[in-house]
C-alpha atoms as one frame of an Amber mdcrd trajectory, in Angstrom:
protein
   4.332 -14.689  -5.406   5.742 -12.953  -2.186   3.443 -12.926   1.112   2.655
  -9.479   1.896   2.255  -8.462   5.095   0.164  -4.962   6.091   0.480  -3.110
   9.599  -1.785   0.095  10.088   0.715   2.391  12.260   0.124   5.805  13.974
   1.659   8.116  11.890  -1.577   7.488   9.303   0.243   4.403   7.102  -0.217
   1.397   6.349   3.244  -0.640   5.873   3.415  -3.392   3.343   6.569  -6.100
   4.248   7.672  -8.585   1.572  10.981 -10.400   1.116  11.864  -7.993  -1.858
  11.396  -4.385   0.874   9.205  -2.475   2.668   6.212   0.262   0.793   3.943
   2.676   2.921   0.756   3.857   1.669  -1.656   6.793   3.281  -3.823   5.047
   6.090  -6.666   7.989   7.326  -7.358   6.901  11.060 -10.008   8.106  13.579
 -12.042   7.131  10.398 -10.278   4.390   8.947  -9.766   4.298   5.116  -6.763
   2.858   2.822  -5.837   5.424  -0.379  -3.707   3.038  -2.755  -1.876   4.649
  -5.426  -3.670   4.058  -9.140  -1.505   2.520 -11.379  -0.450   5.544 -13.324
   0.987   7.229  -9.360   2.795   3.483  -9.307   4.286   3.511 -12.087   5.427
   7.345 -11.269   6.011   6.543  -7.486   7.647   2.738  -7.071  11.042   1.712
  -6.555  12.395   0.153  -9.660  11.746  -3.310  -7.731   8.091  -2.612  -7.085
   7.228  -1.700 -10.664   5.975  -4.397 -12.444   4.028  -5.624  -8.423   1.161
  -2.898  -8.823  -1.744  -5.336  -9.235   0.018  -8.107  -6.495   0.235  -5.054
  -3.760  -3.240  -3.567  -4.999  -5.108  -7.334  -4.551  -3.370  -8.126  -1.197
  -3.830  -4.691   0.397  -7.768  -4.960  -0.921  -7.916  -8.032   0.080  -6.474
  -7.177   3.722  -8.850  -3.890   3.807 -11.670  -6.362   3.246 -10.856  -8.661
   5.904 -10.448  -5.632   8.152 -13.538  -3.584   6.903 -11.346  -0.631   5.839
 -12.594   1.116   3.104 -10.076   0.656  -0.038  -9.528   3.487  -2.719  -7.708
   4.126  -5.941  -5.924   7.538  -5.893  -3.715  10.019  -8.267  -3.614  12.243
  -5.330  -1.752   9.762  -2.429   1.668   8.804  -1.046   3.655   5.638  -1.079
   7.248   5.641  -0.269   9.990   2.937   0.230  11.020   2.671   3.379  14.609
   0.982   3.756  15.723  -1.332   7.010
């Protein structure tokens, strides 16, 4: 398993680093809340290297809004993107 790494950042994202590339998800701030894509927007969404990772990026970015008291939610309706180096 890769260590992922999330960083909130200002433009309302949350950025998740791992050896294998960089994925940002929608991050609502002023009120803080994380909207992770449900599997089906994955499967849609991911890079072709991300695709089979939906349930290791969904535990570690619950896990980190947990540790962080950011509420976590499932949605059809949010963004994720790769974002290359």
């Amino acid at each position: 398993m890769d260590i992922i790494h999330f960083q909130p950042r200002w433009k309302e994202e949350i950025v998740a680093t791992s050896k294998r590339g960089i994925l940002v998800f929608e991050m609502t701030m002023g009120v803080d809340h994380v909207y992770f894509p449900s599997q089906v927007k994955w499967d849609k969404d991911a890079p072709e290297w991300a695709k089979l990772m939906w349930e290791e990026y969904m535990n570690e970015c619950m896990r980190w809004c947990n540790n962080n008291s950011v509420p976590f939610t499932l949605a059809d309706n949010t963004f994720m993107y790769e974002e290359r180096k």
